[in-house]
C-alpha positions as CSV (number, residue, x, y, z in Angstrom):
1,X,15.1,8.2,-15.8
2,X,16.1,9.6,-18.9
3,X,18.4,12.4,-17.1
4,X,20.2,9.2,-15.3
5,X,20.9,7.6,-18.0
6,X,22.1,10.6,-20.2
7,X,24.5,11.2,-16.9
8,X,26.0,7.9,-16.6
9,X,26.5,8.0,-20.8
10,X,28.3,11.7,-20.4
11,X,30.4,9.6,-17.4
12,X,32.0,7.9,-19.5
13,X,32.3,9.9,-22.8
14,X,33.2,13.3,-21.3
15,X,37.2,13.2,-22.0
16,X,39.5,14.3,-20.0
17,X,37.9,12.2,-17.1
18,X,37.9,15.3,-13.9
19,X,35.5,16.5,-12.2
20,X,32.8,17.0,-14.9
21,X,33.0,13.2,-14.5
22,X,32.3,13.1,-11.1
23,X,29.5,15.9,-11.2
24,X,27.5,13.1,-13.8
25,X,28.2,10.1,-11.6
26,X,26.9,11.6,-8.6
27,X,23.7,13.1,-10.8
28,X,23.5,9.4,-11.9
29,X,23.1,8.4,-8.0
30,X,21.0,10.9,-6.5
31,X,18.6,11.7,-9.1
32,X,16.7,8.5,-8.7
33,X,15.9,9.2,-4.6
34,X,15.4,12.9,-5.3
35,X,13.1,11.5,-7.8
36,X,10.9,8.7,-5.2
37,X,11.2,11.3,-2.4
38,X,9.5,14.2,-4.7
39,X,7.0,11.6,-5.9
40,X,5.9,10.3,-2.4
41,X,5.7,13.7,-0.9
42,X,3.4,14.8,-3.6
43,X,1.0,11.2,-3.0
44,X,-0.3,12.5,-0.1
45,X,-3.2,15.1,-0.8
46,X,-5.9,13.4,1.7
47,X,-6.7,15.7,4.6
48,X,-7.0,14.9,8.3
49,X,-9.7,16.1,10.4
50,X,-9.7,15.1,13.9
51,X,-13.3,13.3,14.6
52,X,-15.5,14.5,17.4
53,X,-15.5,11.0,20.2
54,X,-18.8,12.3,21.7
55,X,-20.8,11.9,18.0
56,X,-22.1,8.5,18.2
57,X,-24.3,6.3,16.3
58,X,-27.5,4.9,18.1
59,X,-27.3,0.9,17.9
60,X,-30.6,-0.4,16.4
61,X,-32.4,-2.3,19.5
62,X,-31.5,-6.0,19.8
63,X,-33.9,-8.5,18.6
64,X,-35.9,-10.3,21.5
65,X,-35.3,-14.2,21.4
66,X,-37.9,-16.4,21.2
67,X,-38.1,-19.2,23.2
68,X,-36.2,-22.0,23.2
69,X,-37.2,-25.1,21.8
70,X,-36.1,-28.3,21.1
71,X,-34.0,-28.4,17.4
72,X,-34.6,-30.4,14.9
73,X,-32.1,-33.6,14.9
74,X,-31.3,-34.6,11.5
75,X,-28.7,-37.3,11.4
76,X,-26.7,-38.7,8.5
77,X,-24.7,-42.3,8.2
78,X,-22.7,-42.7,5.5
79,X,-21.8,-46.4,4.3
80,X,-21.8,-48.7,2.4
81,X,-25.6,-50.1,4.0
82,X,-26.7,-47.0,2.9
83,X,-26.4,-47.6,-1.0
């Protein structure tokens, strides 16, 4: 960020304006994505391995259910009877 901002101060105090001038201002514009594109290649140091599809967990076995039987009803009435 430094380098941009030294560019765009020689842009306009490099005198004559020619194509020193130029050289800074396009510095100025293409140093920032030169910059992000370095950074982001550099990000991604994770490596993929392909994973075998045949190497499979074994599922614990599935509870057994008891019987059914009839739940417990609990019922609540809100109002003004109730206080």
């Amino acid at each position: 960020m430094t380098i941009r901002i030294v560019c765009f101060g020689l842009m306009f105090f490099v005198q004559p304006f020619g194509w020193w001038t130029w050289v800074f201002a396009l510095a100025a514009a293409v140093l920032p994505y030169i910059a992000v594109v370095f950074a982001n290649a550099g990000s991604d140091s994770t490596e993929t391995a392909a994973e075998s599809p045949l190497r499979e967990i074994d599922a614990p076995p599935a509870p057994s259910l008891a019987p059914e039987t009839a739940p417990d009803v609990i019922t609540i009435r809100e109002g003004r009877t109730d206080r």
